[in-house]
Each structure stands twice: as structure tokens, then as C-alpha cells.
C-alpha positions in Angstrom: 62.9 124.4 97.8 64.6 127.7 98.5 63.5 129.0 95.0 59.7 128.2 95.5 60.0 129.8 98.8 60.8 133.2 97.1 58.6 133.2 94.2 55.7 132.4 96.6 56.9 135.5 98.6 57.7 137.5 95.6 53.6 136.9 94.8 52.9 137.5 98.4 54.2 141.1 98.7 53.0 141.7 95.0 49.5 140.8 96.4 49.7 143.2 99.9 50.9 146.2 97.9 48.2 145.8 95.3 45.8 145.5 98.3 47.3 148.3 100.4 47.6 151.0 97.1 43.6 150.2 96.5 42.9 150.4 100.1 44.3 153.6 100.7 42.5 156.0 98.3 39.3 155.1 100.1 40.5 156.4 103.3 41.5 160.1 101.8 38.2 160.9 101.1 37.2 160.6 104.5 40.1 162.1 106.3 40.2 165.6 107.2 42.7 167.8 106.4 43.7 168.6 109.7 46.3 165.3 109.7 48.1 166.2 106.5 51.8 166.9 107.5 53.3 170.2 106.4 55.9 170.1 103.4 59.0 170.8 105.8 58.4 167.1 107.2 57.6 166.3 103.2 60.6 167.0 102.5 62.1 165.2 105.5 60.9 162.1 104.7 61.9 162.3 101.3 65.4 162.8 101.8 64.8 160.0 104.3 63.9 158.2 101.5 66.5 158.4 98.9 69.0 158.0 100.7 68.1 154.2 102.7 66.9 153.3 98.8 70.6 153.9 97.8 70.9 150.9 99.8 69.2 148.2 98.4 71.0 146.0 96.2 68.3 142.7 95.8 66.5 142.7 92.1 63.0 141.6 93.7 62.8 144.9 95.8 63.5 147.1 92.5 60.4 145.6 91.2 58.4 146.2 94.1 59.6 149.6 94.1 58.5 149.8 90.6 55.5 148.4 90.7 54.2 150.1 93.9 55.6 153.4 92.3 53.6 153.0 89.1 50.7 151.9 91.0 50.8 154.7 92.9 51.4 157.2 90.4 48.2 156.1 88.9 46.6 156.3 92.0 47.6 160.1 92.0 46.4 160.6 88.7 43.1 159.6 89.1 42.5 161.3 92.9 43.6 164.7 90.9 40.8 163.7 88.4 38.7 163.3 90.6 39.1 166.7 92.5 38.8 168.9 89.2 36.0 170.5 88.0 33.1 168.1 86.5 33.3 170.3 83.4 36.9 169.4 82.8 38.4 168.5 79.5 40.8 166.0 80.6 38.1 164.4 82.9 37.0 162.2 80.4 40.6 161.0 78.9 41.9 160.5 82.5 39.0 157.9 83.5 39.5 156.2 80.0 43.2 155.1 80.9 42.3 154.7 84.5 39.9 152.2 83.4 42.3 150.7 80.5 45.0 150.6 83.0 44.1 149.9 87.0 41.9 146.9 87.4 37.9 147.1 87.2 37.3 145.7 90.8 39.1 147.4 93.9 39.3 143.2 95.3 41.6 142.6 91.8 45.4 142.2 91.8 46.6 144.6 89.2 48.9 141.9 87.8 46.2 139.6 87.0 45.5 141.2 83.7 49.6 140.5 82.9 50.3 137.3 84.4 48.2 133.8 83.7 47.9 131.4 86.5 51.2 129.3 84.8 53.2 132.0 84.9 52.4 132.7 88.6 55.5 130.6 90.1 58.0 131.9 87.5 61.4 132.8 89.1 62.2 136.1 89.3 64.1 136.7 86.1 61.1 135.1 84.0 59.3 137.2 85.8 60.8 140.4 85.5 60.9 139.6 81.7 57.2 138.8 81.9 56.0 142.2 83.7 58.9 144.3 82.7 56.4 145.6 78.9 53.7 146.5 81.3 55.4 148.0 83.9 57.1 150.8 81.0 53.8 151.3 79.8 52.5 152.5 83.0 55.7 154.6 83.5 54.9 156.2 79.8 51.5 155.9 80.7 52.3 158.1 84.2 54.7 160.5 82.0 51.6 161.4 80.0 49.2 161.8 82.4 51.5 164.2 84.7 52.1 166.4 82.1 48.2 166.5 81.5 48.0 167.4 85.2 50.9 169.8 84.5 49.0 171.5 81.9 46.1 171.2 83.8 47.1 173.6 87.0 48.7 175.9 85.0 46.5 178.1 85.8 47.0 177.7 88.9 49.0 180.5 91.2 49.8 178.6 94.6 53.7 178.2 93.7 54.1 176.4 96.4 52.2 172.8 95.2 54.0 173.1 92.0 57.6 173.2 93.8 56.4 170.2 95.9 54.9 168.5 92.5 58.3 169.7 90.5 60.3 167.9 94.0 57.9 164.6 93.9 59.0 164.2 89.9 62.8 164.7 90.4 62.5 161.8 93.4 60.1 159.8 90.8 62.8 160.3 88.4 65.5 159.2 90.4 63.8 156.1 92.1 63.5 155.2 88.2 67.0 155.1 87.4 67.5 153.4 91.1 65.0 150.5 90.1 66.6 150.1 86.7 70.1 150.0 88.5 68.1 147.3 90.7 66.4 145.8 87.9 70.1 145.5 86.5 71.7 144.1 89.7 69.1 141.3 89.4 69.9 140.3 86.3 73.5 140.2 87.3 72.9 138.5 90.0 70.2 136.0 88.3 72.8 135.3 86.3 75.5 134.4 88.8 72.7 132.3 90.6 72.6 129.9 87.1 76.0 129.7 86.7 76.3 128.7 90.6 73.5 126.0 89.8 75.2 124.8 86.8 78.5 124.5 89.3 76.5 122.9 92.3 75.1 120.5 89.9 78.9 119.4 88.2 80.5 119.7 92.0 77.3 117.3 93.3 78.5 115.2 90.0 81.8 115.0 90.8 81.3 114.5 94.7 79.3 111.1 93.3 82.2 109.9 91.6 84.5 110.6 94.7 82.4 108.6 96.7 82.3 105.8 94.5 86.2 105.5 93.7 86.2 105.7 97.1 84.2 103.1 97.9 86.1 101.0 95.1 89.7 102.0 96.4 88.5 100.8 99.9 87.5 97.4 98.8 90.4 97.5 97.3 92.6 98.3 100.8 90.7 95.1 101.9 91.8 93.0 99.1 95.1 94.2 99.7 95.4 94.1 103.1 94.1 90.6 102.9 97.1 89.9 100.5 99.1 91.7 102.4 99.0 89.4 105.3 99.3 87.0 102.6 102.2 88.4 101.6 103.8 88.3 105.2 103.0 84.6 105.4 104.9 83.7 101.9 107.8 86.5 103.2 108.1 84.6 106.3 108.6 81.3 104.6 110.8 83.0 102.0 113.0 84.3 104.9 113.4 81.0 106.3 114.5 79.7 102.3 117.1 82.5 102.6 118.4 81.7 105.7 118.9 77.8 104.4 120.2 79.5 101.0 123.0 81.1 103.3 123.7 78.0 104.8 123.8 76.3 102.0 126.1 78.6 100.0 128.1 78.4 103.2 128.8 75.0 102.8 129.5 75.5 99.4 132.2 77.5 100.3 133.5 75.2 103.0 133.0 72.7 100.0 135.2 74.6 97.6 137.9 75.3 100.4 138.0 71.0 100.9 137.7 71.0 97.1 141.0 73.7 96.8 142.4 71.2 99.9 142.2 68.2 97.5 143.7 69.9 94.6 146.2 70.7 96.2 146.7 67.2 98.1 146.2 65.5 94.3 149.4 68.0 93.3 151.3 66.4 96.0 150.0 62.8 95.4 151.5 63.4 91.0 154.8 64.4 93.1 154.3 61.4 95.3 153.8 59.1 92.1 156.8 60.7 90.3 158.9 59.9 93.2 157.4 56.1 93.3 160.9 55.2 91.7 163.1 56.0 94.3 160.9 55.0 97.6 157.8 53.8 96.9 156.8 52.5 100.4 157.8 55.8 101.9 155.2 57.5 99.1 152.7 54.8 100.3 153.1 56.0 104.2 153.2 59.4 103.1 149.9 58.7 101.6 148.0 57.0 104.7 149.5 59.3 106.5 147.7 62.3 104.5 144.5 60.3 104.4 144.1 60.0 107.8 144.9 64.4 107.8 142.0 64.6 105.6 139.4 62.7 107.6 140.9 64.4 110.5 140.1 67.8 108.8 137.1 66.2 107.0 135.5 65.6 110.7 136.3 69.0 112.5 135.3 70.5 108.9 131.9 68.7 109.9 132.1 69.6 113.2 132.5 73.7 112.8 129.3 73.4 109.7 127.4 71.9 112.3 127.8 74.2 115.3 127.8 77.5 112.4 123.9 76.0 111.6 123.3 75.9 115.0 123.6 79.0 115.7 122.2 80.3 112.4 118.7 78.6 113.2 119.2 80.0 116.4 119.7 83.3 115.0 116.8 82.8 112.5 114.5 81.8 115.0 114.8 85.0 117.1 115.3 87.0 113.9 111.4 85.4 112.6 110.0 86.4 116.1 110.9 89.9 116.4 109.7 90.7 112.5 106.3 88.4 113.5 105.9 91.1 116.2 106.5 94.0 114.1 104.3 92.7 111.4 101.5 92.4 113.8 102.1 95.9 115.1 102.1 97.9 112.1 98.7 95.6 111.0 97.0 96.7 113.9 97.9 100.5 113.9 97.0 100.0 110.2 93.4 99.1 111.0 93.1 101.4 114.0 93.3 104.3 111.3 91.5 102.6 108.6 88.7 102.4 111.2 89.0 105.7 112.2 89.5 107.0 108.6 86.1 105.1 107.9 84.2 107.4 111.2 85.3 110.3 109.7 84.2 109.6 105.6 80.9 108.7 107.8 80.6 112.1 109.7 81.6 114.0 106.2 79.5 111.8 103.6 76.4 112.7 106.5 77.7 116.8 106.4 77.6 116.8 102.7 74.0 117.1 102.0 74.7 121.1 102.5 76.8 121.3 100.3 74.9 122.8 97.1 74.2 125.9 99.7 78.2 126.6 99.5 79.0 128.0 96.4 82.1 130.1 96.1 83.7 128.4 99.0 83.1 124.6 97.1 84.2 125.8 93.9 88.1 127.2 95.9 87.8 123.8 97.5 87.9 121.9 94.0 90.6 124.2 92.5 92.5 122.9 95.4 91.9 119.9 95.2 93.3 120.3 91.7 96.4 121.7 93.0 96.4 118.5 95.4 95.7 115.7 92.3 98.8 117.4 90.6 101.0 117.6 93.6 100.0 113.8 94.4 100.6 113.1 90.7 104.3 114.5 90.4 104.5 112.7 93.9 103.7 109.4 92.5 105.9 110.4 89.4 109.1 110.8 91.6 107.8 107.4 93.2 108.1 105.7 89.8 111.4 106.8 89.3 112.6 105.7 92.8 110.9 102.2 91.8 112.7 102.0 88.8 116.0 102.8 90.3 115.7 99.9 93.0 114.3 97.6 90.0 118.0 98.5 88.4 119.9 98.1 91.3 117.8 94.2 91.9 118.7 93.6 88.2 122.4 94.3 89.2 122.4 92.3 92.0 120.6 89.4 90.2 122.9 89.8 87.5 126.1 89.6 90.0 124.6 86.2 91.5 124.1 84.7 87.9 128.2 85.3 87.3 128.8 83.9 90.5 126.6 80.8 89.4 128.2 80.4 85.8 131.8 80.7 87.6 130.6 77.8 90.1 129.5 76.1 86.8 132.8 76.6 85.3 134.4 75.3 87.9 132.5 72.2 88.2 132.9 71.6 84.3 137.0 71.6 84.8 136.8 69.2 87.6 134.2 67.3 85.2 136.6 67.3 82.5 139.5 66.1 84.7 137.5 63.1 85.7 137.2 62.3 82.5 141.2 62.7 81.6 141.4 60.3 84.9 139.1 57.9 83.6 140.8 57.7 80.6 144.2 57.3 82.2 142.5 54.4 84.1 141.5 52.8 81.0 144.8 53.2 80.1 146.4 51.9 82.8 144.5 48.7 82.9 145.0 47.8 79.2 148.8 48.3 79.8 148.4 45.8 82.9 145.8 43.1 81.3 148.8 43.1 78.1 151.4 42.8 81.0 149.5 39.9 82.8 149.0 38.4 79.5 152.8 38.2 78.7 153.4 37.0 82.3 151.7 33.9 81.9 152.8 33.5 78.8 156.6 33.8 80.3 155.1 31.7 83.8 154.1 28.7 81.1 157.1 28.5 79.7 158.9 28.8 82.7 157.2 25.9 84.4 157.4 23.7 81.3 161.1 24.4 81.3 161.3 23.5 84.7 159.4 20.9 84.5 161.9 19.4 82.1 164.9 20.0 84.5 163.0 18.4 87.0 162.6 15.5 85.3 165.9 15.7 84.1 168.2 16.7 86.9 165.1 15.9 89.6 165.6 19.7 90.9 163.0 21.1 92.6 162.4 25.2 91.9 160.0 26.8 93.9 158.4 29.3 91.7 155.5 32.1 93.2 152.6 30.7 94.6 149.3 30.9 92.2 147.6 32.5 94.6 150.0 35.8 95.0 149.2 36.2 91.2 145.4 35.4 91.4 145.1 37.7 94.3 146.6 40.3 92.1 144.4 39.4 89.8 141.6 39.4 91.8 142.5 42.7 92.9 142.4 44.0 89.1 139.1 42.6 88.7 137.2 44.4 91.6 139.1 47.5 91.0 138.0 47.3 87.1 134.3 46.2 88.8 134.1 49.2 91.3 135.8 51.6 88.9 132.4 51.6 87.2 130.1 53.8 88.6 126.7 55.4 87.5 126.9 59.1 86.9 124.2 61.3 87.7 121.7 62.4 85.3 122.3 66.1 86.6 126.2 66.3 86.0 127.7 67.5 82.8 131.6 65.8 81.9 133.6 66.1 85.1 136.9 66.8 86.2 139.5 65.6 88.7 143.3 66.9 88.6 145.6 64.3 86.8 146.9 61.2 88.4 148.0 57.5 87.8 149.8 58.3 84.5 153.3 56.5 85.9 154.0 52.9 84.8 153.4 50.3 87.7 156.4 48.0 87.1 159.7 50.2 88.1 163.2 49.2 86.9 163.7 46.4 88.9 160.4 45.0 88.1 161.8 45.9 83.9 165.1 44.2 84.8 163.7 41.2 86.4 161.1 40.6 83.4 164.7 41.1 81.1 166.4 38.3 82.8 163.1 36.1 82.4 163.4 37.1 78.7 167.4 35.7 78.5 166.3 33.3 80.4 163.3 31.7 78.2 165.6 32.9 75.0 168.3 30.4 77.0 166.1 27.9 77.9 164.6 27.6 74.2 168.5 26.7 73.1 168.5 24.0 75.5 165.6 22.5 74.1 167.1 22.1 70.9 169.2 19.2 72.2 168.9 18.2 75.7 171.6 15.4 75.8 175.3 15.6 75.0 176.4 13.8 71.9 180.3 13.0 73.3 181.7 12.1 76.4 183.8 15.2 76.5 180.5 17.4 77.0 179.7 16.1 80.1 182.2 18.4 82.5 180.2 21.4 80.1 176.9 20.0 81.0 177.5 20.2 85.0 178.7 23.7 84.5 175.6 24.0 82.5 173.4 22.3 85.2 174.9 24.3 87.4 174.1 27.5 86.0 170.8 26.6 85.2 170.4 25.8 89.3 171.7 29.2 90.2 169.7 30.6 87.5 166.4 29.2 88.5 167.3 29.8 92.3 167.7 33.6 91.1 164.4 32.9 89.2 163.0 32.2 91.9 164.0 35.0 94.4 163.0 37.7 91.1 159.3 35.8 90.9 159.2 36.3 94.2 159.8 40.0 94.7 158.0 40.7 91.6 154.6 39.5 93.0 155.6 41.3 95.9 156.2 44.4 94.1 152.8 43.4 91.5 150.6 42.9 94.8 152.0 46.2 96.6 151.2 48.0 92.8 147.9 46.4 92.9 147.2 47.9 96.8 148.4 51.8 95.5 146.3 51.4 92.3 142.9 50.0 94.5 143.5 52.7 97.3 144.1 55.4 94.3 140.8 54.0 92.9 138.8 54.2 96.3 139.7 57.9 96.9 139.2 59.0 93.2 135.9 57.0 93.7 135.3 58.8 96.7 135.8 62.3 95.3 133.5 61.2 92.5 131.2 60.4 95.0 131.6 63.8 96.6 131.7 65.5 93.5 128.0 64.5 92.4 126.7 65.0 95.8 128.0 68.7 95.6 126.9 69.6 91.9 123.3 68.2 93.1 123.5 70.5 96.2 124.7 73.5 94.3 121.7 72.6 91.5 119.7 72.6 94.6 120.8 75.9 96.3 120.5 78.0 92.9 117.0 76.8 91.9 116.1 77.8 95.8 117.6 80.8 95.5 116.1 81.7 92.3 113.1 81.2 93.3 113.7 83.2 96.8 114.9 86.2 94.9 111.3 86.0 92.5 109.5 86.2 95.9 111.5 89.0 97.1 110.8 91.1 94.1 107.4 90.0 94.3 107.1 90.8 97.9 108.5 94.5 97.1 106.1 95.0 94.7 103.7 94.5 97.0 104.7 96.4 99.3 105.2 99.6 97.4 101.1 99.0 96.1 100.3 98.8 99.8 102.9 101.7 100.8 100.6 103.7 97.4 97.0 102.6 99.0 98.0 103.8 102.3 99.2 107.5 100.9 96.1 107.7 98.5 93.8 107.2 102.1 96.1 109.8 103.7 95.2 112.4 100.9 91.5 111.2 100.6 91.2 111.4 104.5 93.2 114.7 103.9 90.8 116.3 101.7 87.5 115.2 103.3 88.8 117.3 106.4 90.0 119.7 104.3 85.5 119.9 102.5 84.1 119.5 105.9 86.2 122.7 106.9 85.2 124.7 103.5 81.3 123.5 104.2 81.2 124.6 107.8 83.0 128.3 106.4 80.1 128.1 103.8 77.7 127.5 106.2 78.5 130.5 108.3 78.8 132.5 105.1 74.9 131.7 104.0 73.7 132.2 107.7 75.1 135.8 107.5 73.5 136.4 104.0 70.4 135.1 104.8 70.0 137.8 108.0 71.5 140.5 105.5 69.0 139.5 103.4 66.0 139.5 105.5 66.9 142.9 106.8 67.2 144.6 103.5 63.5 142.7 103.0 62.4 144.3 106.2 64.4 147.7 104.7 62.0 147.2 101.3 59.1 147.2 103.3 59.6 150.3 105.5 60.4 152.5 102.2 57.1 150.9 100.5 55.3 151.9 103.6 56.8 155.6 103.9 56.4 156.0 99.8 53.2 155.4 100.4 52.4 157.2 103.5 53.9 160.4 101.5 52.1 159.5 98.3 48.8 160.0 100.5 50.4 163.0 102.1 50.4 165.0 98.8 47.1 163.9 97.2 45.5 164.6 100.5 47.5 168.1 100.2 46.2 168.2 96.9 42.6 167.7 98.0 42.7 170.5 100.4 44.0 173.0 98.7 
């Protein structure tokens, strides 16, 4: 718009000083010579005149001033003609270029001849190129015809016209070189004016694509802030998973300490077992006695885990409500300056249709904002790095938490494999008791059939152990062989327990009584060879031998007796060993499933906290990349109001050095007139 503008007004002014140089030779004909001013205000005026021209600096008034000048020049030419003699020789020649040269209608533009009706809304360096042939033939064409007029009054004597004539050339001359110091300023400044298009059009570009990343980075926020609250959901959750993760490995470690506890009370029970020779009913006491510690300890143990989770779901609870409230804060400030980030990209995107007016300011704005893309860039560089030195430091701690879990492992695998050395011992144990019940009714069979035969012999009556002592030690065996067995689970690897059991249960009485049974049956196996004395004489041996055999089956006796006393109170320490390394089993699996438990959770807490971070370093990015976008339409609305002042202060310089352009044409021409209407009168 601003270009049409001027070429019309370029055409404009053409057309008034074509119109005001052909107007003005008719009225010097009919002037008198009476208003003619005298040469002292001549030369007045054209001091006057040189020196505001020095002044101009736009390229459209050099080509007014050359046009007008060559006009006018003309104009002069052909009023001098006019005033010589009819019977001139230069007559002729001066009214063949007049009418070669100046237009054949007074009503014509001069410029019609040079210019088509296309190329009337040219700009004004297609236009200077256009008229710039024909304007230096009408300067040679002015040369020529002054020095006719030169040669032409040399005959005449009034000095005083020739000095004014000599003066009017030097100021020709030197509004010549002005309008081609003009005529070179314009093209200077044409120049600049394309290369400033070429910039507003790559700076309009590139405000295009600012809008639209923009516009994408903000749907982006959205996305993000969505996921973001997201985010704050899954954290809260995961907090509350971390919080039973502490509790949990908490109880581990209370776990562990009873575990230590029991290691330490199985050391004490192999000391107890290797002392079962000397006392064993004060080891068996010993050992209810420590039972009845460790449910004791067991129970306040229980006690003290519950009160500590208590109070950490307490703490939790209030813990979740304060960071609910601090989420909820921060969202809101969050979209109290997204909303009022959004007013202002309004209030700029609206300002920004000036902006291809502001051309030096707009193009130090970019290079700034340059300097700001590189500063934001090693910014986000340094960022990087910081993220890469938490990701190490997470990696450590995640690494630090595996070795803990391997070392948990290992210890689960010893008390895996000690288990096993205890089952084995077990398995043990009852072989070596089925083989010693075995050879006990083997030894009870021939006991009663021997006894049988005294009975019936001697009608003695021997009271051996009831049946029922020896099947309930049998019956005993059987459910502690049937509860030994126990499913494993599927999640447990070979288990351990310490070493126990691995003492005989028969001690050296129990040995000395089963040696006696052995003489005893080896005895009784003699007598069966011949039960009745051959001779008289042998009776008195038989007695004694009766005898004996009473004493020795009353003896019998009391050993069968105390060795199913001694059997059963065996078979009561081997069933209560059984229930408590049952129980630890028991334990045992319930603890390995918790501790599978606890370390799946808290894998999977520490992959949300990573994940979480993550996050929240993209939304910590988003929110300084709006900072600097916010930053830097402030920092354009600034620069475009500074540009705006700047072209409202050229725009009234320019319009004065216009109104300046038109005062000289008027006063070159007022002087022009001056001198031909001197010429005229004298």
C-alpha cells in the first residue's frame, strides 16, 4: 500500500510541475516589467537556494529537481528565441528542438512522450532508470542551446546580464551534481529498501513458524499437564507402595533379628542335645522353658510391629495430605500463568501486524533472539548433564538395593540348605529307630516265648512292659514320620535350618540294658537246649538256676520298664524337636514369600519413581521454554512499539523535506521567470 501511495504522488507532482512550467511562460508576456526584482534580491534568493538544496537527501526530489530544471531550462531557451530578431540565424534551429523536445500541446505532460501508460505506476528506481536517457538528453540538449544563446549575445555590451547568465550556469551546474548526488542516494537507498523487503518477508516467515511451534508446544503443555496430574495420581499411589515397602522391609529386619534369635537358640538346643547324656530331663525343662521365652518375645515382637505400623500409616496419612495440598497449589499457580501467558501471546500476536513497518529494529530483535536460542541451548546442555548425573547416582542406589537383595537371597539359600542337612538327619534318625524297633521285637518275642516256657515250667509270672507303652511309641513315630512331611512351596529354592538331632536316642543305660537282654536271650537259648536235668544230683543246680532266672527276669522286668520309659520320653523330645523345626519351616516359607513379595513391589516402586522424575524434569523443560517464549514476545512487543515511534518520526521528517522540495521548486521557478522577464526587458 505504502509503495502505491508514492508512485501515485511521484506522478502527481511530475504532473503540477509540467502544468506549472507551461503555465508560467504565458504570463511573462503580459507582465510588465515594472515587477521584475532587481539582481541584488537575484542573488539573494539564489544563495537561499543552494544552500536548503544541500539539504535534501530523498531520491524522488532529485528527479523533480531535475526534471523541473531541464524543463525550465528549455523554457528559457525558447523565451530568448523568441525575443531575438525575426531575422536570426539560430531562430530556426532553436524552434526545431523546441518542437523535437517540449510537447506539441501546452495541456500535454512532457513525460508522456517517455513513459507508456504501463510504466506509469513503476516504483521509483524503475522509474528513474526509465526517464534517466531522456532527462541527459535534455541536459545535453540545454548545454547546446546555451552556448547557442552564448554565442548569440556576444555582441552584446550590457556586462551585467552576462554575469547574472555566467551566475545562473554555475548554480545550474551545481544543482546537477546535487541531483546526481540525489539521484545516487536513491539508488542507495532503493537498494536498502529491497534488501529490507527481502528481510520483512524472511522475519514475517519465520514469525509464522514461531506461531505455529507455539501453538504445537502449547497443546503440548496440555497434554502434559494432563499427564502431569496423571502422574501425581500414580506418585501418590506409589508413595503409599513405598511406605508399605518400608514396613515391609521393616519386618524383615525384625524377621532376621528372630531369625539370628533362633540361630542362636538352635546353637544352644546342639549343646542341650550333647548334654542329653548326663541330664536329659533337665535339657527337656531347659527347653520348655526357652519355648515359652520365645513366644514370650514372639508376642511383644508382635506387639512393637503393630504399634510401629500404626504410627507409620499415621505418619503416611498426614505425609499424603500435606503433598495433596502442595500439588494442588503449584497446579493452580501453574494455570494462573499459563492463562495469563495465553492474554499476553493474544495482545502480541494482535500488535504484530506492524511489524513489516520495523525494519532495523526487528532485524536486532532476531539477532537476539539468536543470542537467547544459544543461551537456552547451553542451558538445556548443562540440564542434560545434571540429568545424567542423577540417572548415575539412581543406577547406584538401584544397584546398592540389588546386593542387598542377593545377600537376603544368600541368606535364605544357607537356611534352605540347612533344612535340607536336617531333613536328612531326620531320615536318618528314623531309619536308625525303625532297625532299633525291629530288633526290639525281635528280642520282646523271644523274651515272651522264653517266659512263656518258665511259666509253664516253674508257673512264674513276669510282668513284662505293657503293649501299649511300646505302641504308643510307636504311634508317636508314625505321626511324627506323617507330619514330618510337608509341601514346600513352589517359590522356595533348597532351604536351610542350623544342624540338630544328630545324637543317638538310646543313652548308655538304654545300650546296657539292651546288652543284658542280649546275655540274657544268648542264656535263655542254652536253656532250651535241655530243659530237664538228667540226674538227681542236678536238681540243687536247677533251683540255683531257677533262681537266677527269677532274679533275672524280675531285673528284666524293671530294665523293660525303664526302657519304655526312657523310649516314650525319646519319642516326646524327637515329636516336640519335629514341631518346632516344622514350625520354623513354616516360618521360613512364609518369610521367603514376603521377601519375594516386598522386592517385586519395590521394583516396581523404584520403575515409577524414575518414571515419575522423568516426567517431571519434561514438565520442569515446558515450563522454562514458556518462560523464554513469554520472555521474548515481551521482549518484540517492546522492539515494535520503539519501531513504531521510529517510522512516526520519519514519516514527519519525510513530509517536511517534501514540503522543503516544493518550496525550492517554487522559488527555482519564481527566479527562472525573474531572469527571462529580465531578459525580456532589456
Amino acid at each position: 500500500m505504502n509503495g502505491n501511495t508514492r508512485k501515485l504522488t511521484l506522478e502527481e507532482r511530475l504532473s503540477l510541475a509540467a502544468k506549472k512550467g507551461k503555465k508560467k511562460p504565458k504570463k511573462i508576456g503580459s507582465s510588465p516589467a515594472s515587477q521584475s526584482p532587481p539582481p541584488d534580491n537575484v542573488s539573494g534568493s539564489k544563495l537561499e537556494t543552494s544552500e536548503t538544496i544541500k539539504g535534501v537527501n530523498s531520491a524522488e526530489n532529485a528527479i523533480l529537481s531535475i526534471l523541473t530544471d531541464s524543463e525550465d531550462k528549455t523554457q528559457l531557451v525558447t523565451t530568448q528565441s523568441s525575443t531575438e530578431r525575426p531575422g536570426s540565424k539560430e531562430e530556426p534551429l532553436v524552434h526545431e528542438n523546441v518542437d523535437r523536445r517540449v510537447c506539441s500541446s501546452p495541456m500535454e505532460e512532457p513525460w508522456s512522450q517517455w513513459l507508456s501508460g504501463d510504466q506509469m505506476s513503476l516504483n521509483a528506481e524503475e522509474l528513474l532508470k526509465t526517464l534517466r536517457p531522456h532527462v541527459e538528453e535534455l541536459v545535453n540538449e540545454n548545454e547546446r542551446l546555451r552556448e547557442q544563446a552564448a554565442s548569440s549575445k556576444s555582441a552584446n555590451t550590457e556586462s551585467s546580464l552576462v554575469k547574472l547568465i555566467k551566475e545562473k550556469d554555475g548554480i545550474i551546474d551545481r544543482l546537477r551534481q546535487e541531483g546526481d548526488q540525489l539521484s545516487k542516494t536513491e539508488l542507495r537507498q532503493s537498494n536498502i529498501i529491497k534488501n529490507s523487503r527481502k528481510r520483512i518477508v524472511e522475519l514475517e516467515n519465520n514469525l509464522g513458524t514461531l506461531e505455529d511451534d507455539l501453538s504445537k508446544k502449547i497443546e503440548l503443555y496440555e497434554k502434559l499437564y494432563s499427564s502431569h496430574t496423571d502422574s501425581l495420581n500414580e506418585l501418590k499411589g506409589s508413595e503409599a507402595a513405598v511406605i508399605e515397602l518400608i514396613k515391609d522391609r521393616e519386618k524383615l529386619y525384625s524377621v532376621e533379628s528372630i531369625l539370628i534369635e533362633k540361630d542362636a537358640r538352635i546353637k544352644s538346643l546342639e549343646k542341650a542335645l550333647e548334654t542329653k547324656e548326663k541330664d536329659l530331663s533337665e535339657a527337656v525343662t531347659s527347653h520348655q522353658k526357652e519355648s515359652e521365652l520365645l513366644k514370650r518375645t514372639t508376642e511383644e515382637q508382635v506387639m512393637i510391629l503393630e504399634a510401629s505400623l500404626e504410627q507409620l500409616r499415621i505418619e503416611s496419612e498426614k505425609s499424603s495430605e500435606n503433598e495433596l495440598s502442595a500439588n494442588f497449589n503449584s497446579t493452580s499457580n501453574l494455570q494462573e500463568r499459563y492463562n495469563r501467558l495465553f492474554e499476553d501471546f493474544k495482545s502480541s500476536k494482535a500488535n504484530s501486524q506492524a511489524i513489516e513497518d520495523a525494519l532495523n529494529s526487528k532485524v536486532s530483535g532476531l539477532e537476539s533472539q539468536i543470542e537467547d536460542m544459544t543461551l537456552t541451548y547451553d542451558r538445556y546442555s548443562l540440564q542434560i548433564d545434571d540429568n545424567i548425573k542423577k540417572n548415575s547416582e539412581l543406577e547406584l542406589k538401584l544397584h546398592k538395593s540389588e546386593q542387598m537383595h542377593q545377600d537376603d537371597m544368600n541368606k535364605i539359600n544357607e537356611l534352605q540348605s540347612t533344612i535340607v542337612s536336617l531333613e536328612a538327619s531326620i531320615r536318618n534318625l528314623n531309619d536308625d529307630y525303625s532297625h532299633l524297633q525291629h530288633k526290639y521285637d525281635i528280642q520282646k518275642d523271644q523274651l515272651e516265648h522264653n517266659i512263656d516256657q518258665q511259666k509253664t515250667k516253674n508257673g512264674l509270672q513276669i510282668i513284662l512292659p505293657e503293649s501299649h507303652q511300646t505302641k504308643d511309641f510307636e504311634s508317636d513315630a508314625a505321626k511324627l514320620d506323617d507330619n514330618w512331611i510337608i509341601t514346600q512351596n513352589s517359590s522356595l529354592e533348597v532351604m536351610e535350618t542350623p544342624k540338630i538331632l544328630k545324637e543317638p536316642f538310646l543313652t548308655k543305660d538304654d545300650n546296657s540294658l539292651l546288652s543284658q537282654v542280649e546275655k540274657y536271650d544268648k542264656y535263655d537259648m542254652s536253656m532250651e537246649l535241655d530243659d530237664m536235668p538228667d540226674e538227681a544230683s542236678d536238681l540243687g543246680s536247677l533251683n540255683r538256676e531257677t533262681s537266677f532266672r527269677n532274679s533275672s527276669s524280675r531285673n528284666l522286668n524293671r530294665y523293660s520298664s525303664e526302657l519304655g520309659s526312657s523310649a516314650r520320653m525319646n519319642a516326646q523330645v524327637v515329636s516336640k524337636l519335629g514341631a518346632e523345626i516344622r514350625k520354623f519351616e513354616v516360618e521360613l516359607s512364609s518369610l521367603q514369600n514376603l521377601c519375594d513379595k516386598t522386592q517385586k513391589e519395590r521394583n516396581e516402586a523404584n520403575d515409577e519413581i524414575i518414571r515419575l522424575l522423568e516426567e517431571n524434569e519434561k514438565v520442569n523443560h515446558l515450563i522454562t521454554e514458556n518462560l523464554n517464549l513469554s520472555r521474548q514476545v515481551e521482549e518484540l512487543g517492546a522492539k515494535l512499539d520503539a519501531s513504531l515511534q521510529l517510522l512516526g518520526e520519519k514519516t514527519e521528517l519525510a513530509e517536511e523535506l517534501e514540503n522543503d522540495v516544493a518550496d525550492l521548486k517554487d522559488m527555482m521557478r519564481q527566479q527562472i521567470q525573474d531572469m527571462i522577464k529580465l531578459q525580456e526587458k532589456r
